[in-house]
C-alpha positions in Angstrom: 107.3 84.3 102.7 109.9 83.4 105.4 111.6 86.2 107.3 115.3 85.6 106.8 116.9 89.0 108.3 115.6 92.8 108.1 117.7 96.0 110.4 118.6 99.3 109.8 121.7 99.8 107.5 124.9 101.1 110.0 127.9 103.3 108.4 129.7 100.0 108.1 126.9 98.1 106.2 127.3 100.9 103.8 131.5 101.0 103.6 132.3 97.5 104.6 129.7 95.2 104.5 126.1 94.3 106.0 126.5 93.1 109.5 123.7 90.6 110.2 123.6 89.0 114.3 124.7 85.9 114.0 121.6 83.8 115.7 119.2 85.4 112.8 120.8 82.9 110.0 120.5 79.6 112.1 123.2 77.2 111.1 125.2 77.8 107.8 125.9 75.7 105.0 129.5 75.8 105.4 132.6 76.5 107.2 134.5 79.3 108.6 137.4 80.0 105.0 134.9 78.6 102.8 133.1 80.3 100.5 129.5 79.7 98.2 127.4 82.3 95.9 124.0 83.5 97.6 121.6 84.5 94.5 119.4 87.2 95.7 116.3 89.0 93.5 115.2 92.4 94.4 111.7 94.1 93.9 112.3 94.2 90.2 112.9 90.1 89.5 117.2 91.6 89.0 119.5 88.4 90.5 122.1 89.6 92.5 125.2 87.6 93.3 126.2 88.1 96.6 129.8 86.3 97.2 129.6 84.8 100.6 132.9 84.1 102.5 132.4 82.7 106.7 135.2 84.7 108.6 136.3 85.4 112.4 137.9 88.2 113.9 138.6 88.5 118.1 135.9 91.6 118.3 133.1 89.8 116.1 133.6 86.4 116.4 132.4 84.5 113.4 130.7 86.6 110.3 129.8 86.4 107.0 131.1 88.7 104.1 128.8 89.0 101.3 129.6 91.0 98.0 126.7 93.4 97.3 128.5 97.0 97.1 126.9 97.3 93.4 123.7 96.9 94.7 123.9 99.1 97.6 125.2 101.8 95.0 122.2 101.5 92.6 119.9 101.1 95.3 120.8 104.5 96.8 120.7 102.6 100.3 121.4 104.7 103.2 123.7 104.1 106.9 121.0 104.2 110.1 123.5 105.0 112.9 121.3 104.5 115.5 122.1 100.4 115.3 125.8 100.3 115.3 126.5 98.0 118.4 125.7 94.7 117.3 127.8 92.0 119.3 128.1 88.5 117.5 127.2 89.2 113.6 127.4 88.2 110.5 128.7 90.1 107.9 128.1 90.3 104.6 130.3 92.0 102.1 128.0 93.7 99.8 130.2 96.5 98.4 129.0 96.1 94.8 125.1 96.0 95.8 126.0 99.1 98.0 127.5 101.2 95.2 124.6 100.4 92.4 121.8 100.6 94.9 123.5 103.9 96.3 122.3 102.7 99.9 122.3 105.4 102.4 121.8 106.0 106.6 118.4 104.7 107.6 117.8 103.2 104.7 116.1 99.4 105.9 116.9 96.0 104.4 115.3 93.0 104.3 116.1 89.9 103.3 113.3 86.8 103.1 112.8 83.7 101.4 109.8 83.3 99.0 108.4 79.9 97.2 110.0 79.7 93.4 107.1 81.2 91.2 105.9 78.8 87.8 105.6 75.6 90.2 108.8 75.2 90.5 110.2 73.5 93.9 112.2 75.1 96.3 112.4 78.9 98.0 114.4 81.9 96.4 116.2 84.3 98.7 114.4 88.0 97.7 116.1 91.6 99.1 113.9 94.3 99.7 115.3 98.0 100.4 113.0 101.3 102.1 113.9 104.3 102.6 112.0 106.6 105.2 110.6 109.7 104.1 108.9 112.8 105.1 105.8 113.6 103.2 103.2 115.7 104.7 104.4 115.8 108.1 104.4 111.7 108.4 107.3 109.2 107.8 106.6 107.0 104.7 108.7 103.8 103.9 109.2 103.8 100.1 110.9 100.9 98.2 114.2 101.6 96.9 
């Protein structure tokens, strides 16, 4: 299993989309306006479709918006404001994942690629969601 990207979720993860420093991607598959479909399977084997568009503003420079505000809201994900300044990043758009997966602050995402299962060839992209949490006195990351 490949590391893709993993952070804390910030306030604008949660409302506007996951913002992901641009040198953890490596080079993209396409170009600044275009757009192409990310397919993304949590801990339970559900595909997510995560619309990803490559944009640029003057104080991000280039970013990546992915549509995933339904899995944040299902999710329950929570905002970790303790990671908000980010410079260059990429981000992606995930409104839909956001509202299903109800992601909240401190809530931790992390994104990885996996080898397809049944010996098929090539790697699926696989999210994975904790949230931290008090039991006993000591912090416990529990999958969301």
């Amino acid at each position: 299993m490949a590391l893709v990207f993993s952070k804390f979720l910030t306030a604008d993860d949660i409302e506007r989309g996951l913002c992901i420093p641009g040198c953890s991607l490596g080079p993209l598959p396409f170009e600044e306006g275009q757009s192409m479909n990310m397919h993304v399977h949590d801990g339970n084997g559900q595909e997510w479709i995560f619309s990803c568009t490559i944009k640029r503003n003057e104080s991000m420079g280039h970013f990546l918006s992915v549509g995933w505000n339904k899995f944040v809201r299902e999710r329950d994900l929570r905002v970790d404001e303790r990671n908000q300044s980010m410079g260059h990043f990429l981000s992606v758009g995930w409104n839909k994942f956001v509202r299903e997966r109800d992601l909240r602050v401190d809530d931790k995402v992390t994104i990885h690629e996996e080898a397809m299962k049944n010996q098929a060839t090539g790697t699926c992209i696989k999210v994975e969601v904790k949230r931290k949490i008090r039991l006993f006195g000591e912090d416990v990351w529990a999958a969301v």
